[in-house]
N, C-alpha and C positions, 0 to 999 in steps of 0.2 A: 515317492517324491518326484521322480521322471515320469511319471504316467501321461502327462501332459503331452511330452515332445514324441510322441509315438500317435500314428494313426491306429482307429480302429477298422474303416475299409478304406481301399484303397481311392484317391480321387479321380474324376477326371475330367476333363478339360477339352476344349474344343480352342483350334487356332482362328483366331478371330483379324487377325491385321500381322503382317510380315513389314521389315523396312529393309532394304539392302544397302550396308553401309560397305564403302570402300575410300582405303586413305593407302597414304604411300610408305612402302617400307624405309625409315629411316636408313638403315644401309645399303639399301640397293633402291634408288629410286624409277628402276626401271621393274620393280615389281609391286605391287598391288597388295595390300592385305584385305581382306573381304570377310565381312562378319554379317548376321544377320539377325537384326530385334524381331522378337515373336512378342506378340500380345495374343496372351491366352484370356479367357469370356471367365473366367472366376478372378475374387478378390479376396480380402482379411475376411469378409464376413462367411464366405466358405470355408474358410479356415486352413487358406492359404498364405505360408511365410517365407521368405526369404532361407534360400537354399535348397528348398525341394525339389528333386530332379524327377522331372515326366520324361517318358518314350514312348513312339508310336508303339502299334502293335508288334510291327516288323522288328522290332529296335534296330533299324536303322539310323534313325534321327533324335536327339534330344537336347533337354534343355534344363540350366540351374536358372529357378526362379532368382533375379535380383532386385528389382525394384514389385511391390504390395503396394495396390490403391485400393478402398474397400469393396469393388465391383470388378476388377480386371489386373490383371497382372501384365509383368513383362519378364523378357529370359533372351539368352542369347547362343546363338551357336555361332563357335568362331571355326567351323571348317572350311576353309575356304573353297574348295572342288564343290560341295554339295549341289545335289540334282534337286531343283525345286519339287518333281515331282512327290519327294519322300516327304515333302510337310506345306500343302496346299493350305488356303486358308479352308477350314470342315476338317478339315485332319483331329481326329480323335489322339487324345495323349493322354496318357494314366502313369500315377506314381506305381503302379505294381500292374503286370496284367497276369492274373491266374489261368495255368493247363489246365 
């Protein structure tokens, strides 16, 4: 009956467009909150949904898919410190990466 919501290999994804969004913390407006949209190069017809979380290879960096278009997706990291260098736009990302 669940067979569906389970992968057979793992995906992966290539970061195709980054946005940096920054807005002001409601209770300290002398501090910044800083979040970043990824647009990853797969969509629904790769058989990509809402909720699935990719990491680079390092797992250094990652991301819950939340918005599905049928050619591209979007996801977000809300760390704010993060070093651009961990998720360039070519940055490789897979739901699993196997030893």
């Amino acid at each position: 009956k669940y067979r569906g919501n389970f992968l057979n290999e793992p995906i992966s994804v290539i970061i195709v467009d980054r946005e940096k969004e920054v807005e002001q913390d409601e209770l300290d407006p002398t501090y910044e909150l800083v979040n970043w949209r990824i647009k990853i190069n797969k969509g629904a017809d790769a058989g990509i949904t809402r909720g699935l979380h990719f990491t680079t290879k390092d797992n250094r960096f990652f991301i819950d898919i939340d918005a599905v278009k049928p050619q591209v997706s979007y996801g977000r990291c809300y760390i704010h410190n993060m070093e651009e260098q961990f998720f360039r736009i070519g940055t490789e990302m897979r739901t699993q990466w196997r030893e």
